[in-house]
N, C-alpha and C positions, 0 to 999 in steps of 0.2 A: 384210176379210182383212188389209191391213195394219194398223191398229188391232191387229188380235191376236198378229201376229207383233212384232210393237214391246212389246205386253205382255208377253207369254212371255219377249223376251229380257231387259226389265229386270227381269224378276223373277227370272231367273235369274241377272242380276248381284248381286243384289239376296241370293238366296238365298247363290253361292259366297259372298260377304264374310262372312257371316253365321256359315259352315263351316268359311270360315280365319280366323275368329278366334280367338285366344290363348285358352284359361278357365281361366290359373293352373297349369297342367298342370307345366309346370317350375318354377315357384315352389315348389309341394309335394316336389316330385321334390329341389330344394336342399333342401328343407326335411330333409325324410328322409336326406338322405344327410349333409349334417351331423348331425343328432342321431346317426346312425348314426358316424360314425366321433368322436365325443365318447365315447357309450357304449362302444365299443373302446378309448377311452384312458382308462376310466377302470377298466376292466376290467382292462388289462395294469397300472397303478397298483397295483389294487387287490392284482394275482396279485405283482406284484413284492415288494409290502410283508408278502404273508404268508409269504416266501422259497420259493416255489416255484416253478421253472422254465418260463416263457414261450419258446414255442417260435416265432418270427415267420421262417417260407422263403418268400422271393418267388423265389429260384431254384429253375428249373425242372431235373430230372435227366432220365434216360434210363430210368427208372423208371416215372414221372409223366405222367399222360393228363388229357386235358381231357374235362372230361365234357359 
């Protein structure tokens, strides 16, 4: 019986490290959100050189809801 409780628990230390480990999850997530705000400047780049008005509000009004 103890034999088995000594197994069970290292394998369930065994198991959580397994579970918390990293798998690039935020690497991709940097990844994406740089090419993501690249493609946004090259986009306002692009809107600016063909003279038409880019519209960039980070202020928020009384208007304006979060969705």
């Amino acid at each position: 019986m103890k034999f088995a409780q000594l197994s069970a628990f290292a394998a369930a230390l065994m198991l959580s490290s397994l579970v918390m480990a990293e798998g690039g999850g935020d690497r991709t997530f940097e990844r994406m959100m740089t090419a993501n705000d690249r493609s946004v400047e090259l986009f306002v780049a692009k809107e600016k050189a063909a003279g038409s008005p880019v519209v960039a509000n980070e202020k928020k009004d009384d208007t304006s809801r979060d969705l």
